[in-house]
C-alpha positions in Angstrom: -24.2 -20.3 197.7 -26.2 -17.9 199.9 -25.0 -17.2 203.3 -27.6 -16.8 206.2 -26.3 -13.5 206.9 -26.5 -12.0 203.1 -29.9 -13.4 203.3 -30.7 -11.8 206.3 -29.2 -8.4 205.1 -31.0 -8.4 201.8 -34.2 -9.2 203.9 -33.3 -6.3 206.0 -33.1 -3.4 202.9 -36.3 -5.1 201.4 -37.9 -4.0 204.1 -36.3 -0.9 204.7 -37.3 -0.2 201.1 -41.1 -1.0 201.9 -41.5 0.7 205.0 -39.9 4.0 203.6 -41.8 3.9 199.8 -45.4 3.1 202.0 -44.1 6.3 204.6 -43.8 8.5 200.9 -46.7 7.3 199.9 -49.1 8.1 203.7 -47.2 11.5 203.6 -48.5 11.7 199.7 -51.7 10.6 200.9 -51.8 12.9 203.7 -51.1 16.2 202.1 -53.7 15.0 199.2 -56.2 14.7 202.0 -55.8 18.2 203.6 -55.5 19.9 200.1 -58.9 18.2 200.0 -60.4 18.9 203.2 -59.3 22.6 202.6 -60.7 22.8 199.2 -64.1 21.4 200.7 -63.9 23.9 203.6 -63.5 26.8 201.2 -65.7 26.1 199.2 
């Protein structure tokens, strides 16, 4: 029923998916830490 290559694509936008939601969330991350550095460093 499954093909190697529909196997392999589907494997392929799973991780597509993953790298780009954990690249969201390190540029979420990011910007949280230098709100928080700056808040620090002003105060």
């Amino acid at each position: 029923m499954f093909d190697k290559s529909v196997q392999k694509s589907c494997w392929g936008v799973t991780a597509w998916a993953v790298t780009g939601i954990a690249a969201v969330l390190f540029i979420i991350w990011m910007s949280g830490a230098d709100r928080a550095i700056a808040l620090a460093s002003s105060g």
